[in-house]
N, C-alpha and C positions, 0 to 999 in steps of 0.2 A: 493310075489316074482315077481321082474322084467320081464316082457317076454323075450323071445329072438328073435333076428330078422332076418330072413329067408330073404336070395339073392334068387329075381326071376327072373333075369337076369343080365348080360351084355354086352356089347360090345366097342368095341375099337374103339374111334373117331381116325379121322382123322392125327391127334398130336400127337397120341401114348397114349392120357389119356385114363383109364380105368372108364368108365360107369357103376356103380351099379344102380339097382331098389332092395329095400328092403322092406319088410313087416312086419308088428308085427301084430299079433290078426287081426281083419277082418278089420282094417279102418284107421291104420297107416302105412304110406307108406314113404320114403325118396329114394331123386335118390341122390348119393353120387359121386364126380368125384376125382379120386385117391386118394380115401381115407376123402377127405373136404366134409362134408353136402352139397352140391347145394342148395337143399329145403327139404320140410318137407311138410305133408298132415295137418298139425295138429298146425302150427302156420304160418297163411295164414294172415292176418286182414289186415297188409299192399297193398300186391298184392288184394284184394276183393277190399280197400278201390282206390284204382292206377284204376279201372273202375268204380268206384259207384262214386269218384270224377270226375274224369273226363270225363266221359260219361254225367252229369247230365243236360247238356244242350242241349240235343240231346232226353231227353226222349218225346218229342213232336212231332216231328221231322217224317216226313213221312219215307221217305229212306234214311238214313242216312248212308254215308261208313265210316268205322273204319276197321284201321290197328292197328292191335297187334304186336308189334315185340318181339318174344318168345313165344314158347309152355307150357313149363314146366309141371305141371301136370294137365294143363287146368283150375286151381281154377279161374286166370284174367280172362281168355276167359267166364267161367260159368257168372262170376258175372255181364261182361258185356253183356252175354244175358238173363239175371235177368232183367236187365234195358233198353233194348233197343228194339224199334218195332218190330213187324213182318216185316215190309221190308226194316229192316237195312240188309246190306252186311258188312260181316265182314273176311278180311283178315287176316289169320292168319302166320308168316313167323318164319319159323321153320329150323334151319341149318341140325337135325341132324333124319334122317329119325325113328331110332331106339326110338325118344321121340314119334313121331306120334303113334307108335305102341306100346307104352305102353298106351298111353292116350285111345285109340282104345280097350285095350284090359285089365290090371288087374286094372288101373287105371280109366279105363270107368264108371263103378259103382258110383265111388267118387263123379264124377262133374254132373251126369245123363246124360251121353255118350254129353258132352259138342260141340266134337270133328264135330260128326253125324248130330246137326243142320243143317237143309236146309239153315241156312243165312249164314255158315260158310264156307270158301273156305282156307282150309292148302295151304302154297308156301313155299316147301321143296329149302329153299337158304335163303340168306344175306338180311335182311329187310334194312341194309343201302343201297344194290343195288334198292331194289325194290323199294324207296323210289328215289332213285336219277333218276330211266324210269318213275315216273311217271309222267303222266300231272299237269300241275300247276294246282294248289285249287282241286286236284283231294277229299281228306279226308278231312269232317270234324272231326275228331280225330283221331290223332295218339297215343299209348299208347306204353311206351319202358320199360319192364320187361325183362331185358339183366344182368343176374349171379352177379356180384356186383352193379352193377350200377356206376355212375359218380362218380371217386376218383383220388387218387397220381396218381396213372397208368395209366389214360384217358388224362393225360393235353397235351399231345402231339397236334400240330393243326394238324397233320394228323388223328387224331383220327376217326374214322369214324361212331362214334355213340356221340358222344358227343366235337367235335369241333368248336369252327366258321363256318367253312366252315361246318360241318354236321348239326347244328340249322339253318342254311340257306338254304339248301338242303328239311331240314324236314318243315319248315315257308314258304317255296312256294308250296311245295304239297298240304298242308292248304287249305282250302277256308279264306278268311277274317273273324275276329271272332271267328275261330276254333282252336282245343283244342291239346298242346300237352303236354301228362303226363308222367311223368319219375319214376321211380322204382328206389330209391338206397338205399343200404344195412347202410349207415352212409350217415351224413351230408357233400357235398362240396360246401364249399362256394365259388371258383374259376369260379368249374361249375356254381353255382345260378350268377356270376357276368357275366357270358359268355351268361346265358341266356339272361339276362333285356334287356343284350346289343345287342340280335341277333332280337327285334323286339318282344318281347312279354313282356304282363303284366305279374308276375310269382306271384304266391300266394307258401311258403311253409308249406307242412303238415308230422308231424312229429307222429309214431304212436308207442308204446309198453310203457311200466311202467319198472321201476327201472333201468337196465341196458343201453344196446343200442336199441335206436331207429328208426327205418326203414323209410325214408323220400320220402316223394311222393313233386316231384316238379310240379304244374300248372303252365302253359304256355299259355295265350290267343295269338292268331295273331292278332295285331293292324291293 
């Protein structure tokens, strides 16, 4: 028999959408937003693989800074500090305070309190803002795990996680040589054309079997 799955919280963003955290048995978790899955504890390979690719040329690397844009259940964030020094610094930009305190709290366990790392600094706000103060070549990697990822709905140039003007934004934070990886939920090819064209070499990797498969875009800065 199926289990059933226990709401251990929610809360109400911003928007008016309602935030679920859900549980089944000790190690399945999903945060659901008005009803749609968000994510899931339990088919991650994409998001682990969005930091074990794009983190891998940074595992040498003495102090390496990496920005994460999105919390979600901390599976990126864990992965990326599977792979990265001890004195990497790692920013993590989180919009919605109530994910911090699940990652902090039933979701802690999951990742081995990912959150709590001493290299790890949460920035409860807009990682497009955080990225547009920062100093030039500040990050060698930026890594974007943002709810769908680049699709129909993103081609706006005002877009601010994936326009011209935002690959341009996110390619001078950069250092030269440095990495920016993208998280999407399906393949766009408008985005991969906006990429090549904004200054980076782009490698696409595409992960899951049979159905739909979840595409991590690479981005080197030239």
């Amino acid at each position: 028999m199926t289990r059933p799955w226990k709401t251990l919280a929610t809360a109400e963003l911003d928007d008016g959408a309602l935030l679920e955290l859900r549980q089944r048995g000790d190690s399945d978790f999903l945060i659901i937003v008005d009803g749609r899955v968000l994510m899931n504890s339990f088919s991650r390979r994409s998001e682990e693989e969005l930091s074990r690719i794009g983190l891998a040329h940074l595992t040498s690397a003495a102090k390496p800074r990496v920005l994460i844009g999105g919390l979600g259940m901390a599976f990126t964030l864990r992965a990326a500090l599977d792979v990265l020094p001890p004195g990497a610094e790692v920013v993590v930009a989180e919009l919605n305070p109530v994910v911090l305190e699940w990652c902090k709290g039933p979701l802690g366990p999951a990742t081995n309190r990912a959150v709590d790392d001493p290299r790890v600094r949460v920035d409860l706000g807009d990682v497009a803002a955080l990225i547009a103060k920062s100093p030039a070549g500040w990050f060698d990697a930026i890594l974007l795990d943002l709810y769908e990822g680049p699709n129909d709905a993103s081609q706006s140039r005002n877009d601010p996680f994936y326009s011209p003007a935002a690959l341009e934004r996110q390619r001078l934070a950069l250092v030269r040589g440095g990495v920016l990886a993208v998280w999407s939920e399906d393949a766009d090819a408008p985005y991969e054309k906006r990429f090549k064209a904004a200054g980076f070499e782009v490698t696409t990797h595409k992960f899951g079997t049979g159905g739909r498969k979840h595409v991590v875009y690479l981005g080197r800065r030239t």
